[in-house]
C-alpha positions in Angstrom: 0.0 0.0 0.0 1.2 3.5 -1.2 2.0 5.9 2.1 1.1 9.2 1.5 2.8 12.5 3.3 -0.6 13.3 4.3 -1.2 10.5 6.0 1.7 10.7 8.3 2.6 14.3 8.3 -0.9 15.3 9.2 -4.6 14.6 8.8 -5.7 16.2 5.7 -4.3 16.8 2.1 -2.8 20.8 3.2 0.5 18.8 3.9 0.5 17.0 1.1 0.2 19.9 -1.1 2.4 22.2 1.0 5.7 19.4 0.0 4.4 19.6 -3.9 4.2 23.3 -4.0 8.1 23.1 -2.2 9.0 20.4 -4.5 7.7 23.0 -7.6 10.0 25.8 -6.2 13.0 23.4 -5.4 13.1 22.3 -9.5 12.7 25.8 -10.8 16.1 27.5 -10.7 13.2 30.9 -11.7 11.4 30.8 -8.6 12.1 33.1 -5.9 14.3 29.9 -4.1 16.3 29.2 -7.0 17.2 32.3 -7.6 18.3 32.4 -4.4 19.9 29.6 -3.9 22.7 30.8 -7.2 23.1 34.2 -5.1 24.0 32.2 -2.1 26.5 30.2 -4.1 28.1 32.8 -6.2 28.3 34.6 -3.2 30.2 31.5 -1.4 32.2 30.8 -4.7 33.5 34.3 -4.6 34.4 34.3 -0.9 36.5 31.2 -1.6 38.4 32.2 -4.8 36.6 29.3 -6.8 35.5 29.1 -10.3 31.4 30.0 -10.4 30.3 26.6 -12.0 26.6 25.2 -11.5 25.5 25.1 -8.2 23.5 21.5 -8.2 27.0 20.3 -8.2 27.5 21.5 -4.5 25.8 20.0 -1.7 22.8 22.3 -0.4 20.5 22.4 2.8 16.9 22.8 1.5 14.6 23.5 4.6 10.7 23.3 3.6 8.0 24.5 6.5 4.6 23.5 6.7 2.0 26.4 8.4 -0.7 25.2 10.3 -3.2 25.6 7.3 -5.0 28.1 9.6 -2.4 30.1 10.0 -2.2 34.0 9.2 0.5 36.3 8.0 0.4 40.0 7.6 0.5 41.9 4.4 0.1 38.1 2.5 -2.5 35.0 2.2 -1.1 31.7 3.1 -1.4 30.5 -0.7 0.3 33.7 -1.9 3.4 32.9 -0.1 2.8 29.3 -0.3 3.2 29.9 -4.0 5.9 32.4 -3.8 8.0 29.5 -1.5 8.5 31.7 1.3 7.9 28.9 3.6 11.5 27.6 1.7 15.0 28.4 2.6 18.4 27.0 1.5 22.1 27.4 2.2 24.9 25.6 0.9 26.7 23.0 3.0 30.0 24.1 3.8 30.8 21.3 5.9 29.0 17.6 4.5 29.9 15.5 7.7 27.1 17.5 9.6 24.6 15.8 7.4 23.4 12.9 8.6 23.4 11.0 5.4 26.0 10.4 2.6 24.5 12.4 -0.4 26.0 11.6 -3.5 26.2 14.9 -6.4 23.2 15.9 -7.5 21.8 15.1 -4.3 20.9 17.2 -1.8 20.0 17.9 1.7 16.1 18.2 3.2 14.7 19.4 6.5 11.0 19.6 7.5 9.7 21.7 10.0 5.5 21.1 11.0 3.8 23.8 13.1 1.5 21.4 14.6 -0.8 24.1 16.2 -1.9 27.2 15.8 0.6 30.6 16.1 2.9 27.6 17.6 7.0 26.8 17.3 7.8 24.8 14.3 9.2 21.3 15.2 11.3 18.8 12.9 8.8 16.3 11.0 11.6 14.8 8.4 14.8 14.7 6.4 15.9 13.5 2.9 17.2 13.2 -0.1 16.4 16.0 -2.8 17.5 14.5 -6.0 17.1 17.1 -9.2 17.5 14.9 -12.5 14.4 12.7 -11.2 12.7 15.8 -9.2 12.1 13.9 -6.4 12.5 14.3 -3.0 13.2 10.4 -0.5 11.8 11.4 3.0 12.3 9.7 6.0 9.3 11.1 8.3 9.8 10.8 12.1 7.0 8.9 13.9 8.7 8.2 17.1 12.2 10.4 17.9 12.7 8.5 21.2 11.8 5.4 19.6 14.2 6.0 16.0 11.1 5.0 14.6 10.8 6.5 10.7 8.6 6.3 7.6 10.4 6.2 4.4 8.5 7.7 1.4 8.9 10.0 -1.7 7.2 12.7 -3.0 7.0 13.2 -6.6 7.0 16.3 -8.5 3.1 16.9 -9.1 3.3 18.4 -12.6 5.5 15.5 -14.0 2.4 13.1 -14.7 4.2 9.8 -15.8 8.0 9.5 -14.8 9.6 7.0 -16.7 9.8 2.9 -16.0 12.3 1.8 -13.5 13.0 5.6 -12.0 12.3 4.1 -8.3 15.1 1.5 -9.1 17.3 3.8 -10.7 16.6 6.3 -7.6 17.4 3.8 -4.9 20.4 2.4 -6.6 22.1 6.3 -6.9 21.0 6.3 -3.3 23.4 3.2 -2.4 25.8 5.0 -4.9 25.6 2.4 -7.3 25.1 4.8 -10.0 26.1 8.6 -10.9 23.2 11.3 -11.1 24.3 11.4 -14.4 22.7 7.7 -15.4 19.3 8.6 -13.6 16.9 9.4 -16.4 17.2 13.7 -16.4 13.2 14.8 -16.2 13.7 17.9 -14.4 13.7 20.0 -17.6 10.2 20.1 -17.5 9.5 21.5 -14.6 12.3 24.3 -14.8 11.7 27.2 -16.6 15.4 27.9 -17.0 15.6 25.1 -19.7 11.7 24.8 -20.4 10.4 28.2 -21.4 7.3 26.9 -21.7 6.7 25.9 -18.5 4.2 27.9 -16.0 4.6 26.9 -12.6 1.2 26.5 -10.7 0.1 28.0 -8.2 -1.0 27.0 -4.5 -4.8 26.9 -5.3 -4.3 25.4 -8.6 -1.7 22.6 -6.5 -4.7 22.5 -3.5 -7.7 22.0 -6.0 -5.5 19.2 -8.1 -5.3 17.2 -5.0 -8.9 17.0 -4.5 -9.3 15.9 -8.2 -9.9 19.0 -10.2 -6.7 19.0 -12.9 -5.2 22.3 -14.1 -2.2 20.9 -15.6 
């Protein structure tokens, strides 16, 4: 039986949607995170004499919070930022042994924060694996911190309707570094409008409305 984010992350589809709209962000190097993200490392590259090269090829920390879906901001609705990712933030990893996996390139880091209540602190819910050629993220959700008790599942990029046969194999084998990110199949393209110009990346109600069966894309 398929596990589904929602199901262990909280009791409805909001957090579903909330790791779809993060995963849309994390692919797009146009969004307001990727952007940022190629700031943050040409910034880094320049305060360490190195050549600016591509930045997927340096580990980076992508942390993704999900709001209580009743919670309020000021001067913004929850789906306008949702959609804008400013629920996102990444840095780049200057030191890979405080990362409590071994990611191969073209991996990267993920944290999850849950705010579990309302107006309360955010708390850790997950890491994983971000890997960009397959635009998928390999979570491992904590159900019991005391216990080490976790849920491993993977959340697909929402837009990308039919990934190709044997990606899950091919995903778990560069996992195990068995294979190069370079032998996955590269499906990312789509979804980034720096190479697909064609691309629109949806929006929050247009992610929300998908997940309840009504298709915009």
């Amino acid at each position: 039986m398929e596990i589904l984010a929602s199901e262990i992350l909280g009791t409805n589809k909001f957090d579903q949607c909330v790791l779809n709209m993060a995963s849309i962000n994390i692919c797009d190097r146009e969004s307001n995170l990727g952007q940022e993200m190629f700031g943050l490392y040409r910034d880094w590259k320049t305060e360490t004499d190195e050549a600016v090269v591509n930045p997927w090829l340096d580990l980076h920390q992508f942390t993704i919070f999900i709001p209580h879906p009743d919670q309020q901001y000021d001067g913004i609705t929850l789906g306008e930022g949702l959609t804008k990712g400013y629920n996102l933030e990444v840095k780049p990893v200057r030191d890979p042994s405080k990362v409590p996996y071994k990611i191969p390139e073209g991996g990267h880091f993920i944290v999850v924060f849950k705010q579990r209540r309302l107006d309360s602190e955010f708390q850790i819910a997950a890491t994983g694996i971000f890997v960009r050629p397959l635009a998928a993220i390999a979570l491992d959700v904590i159900l019991d911190p005391d216990k080490g008790q976790y849920q491993s599942l993977i959340v697909k990029h929402p837009v990308i309707r039919n990934y190709p046969d044997g990606w899950e194999e091919k995903l778990a084998a560069f996992l195990k570094e068995e294979i190069a990110s370079y032998d996955l199949p590269s499906i990312v393209g789509h979804v980034d409008r720096g190479i697909n110009r064609d691309y629109r990346s949806p929006s929050w109600d247009e992610i929300y409305l998908a997940e309840t069966g009504f298709a915009f894309f």
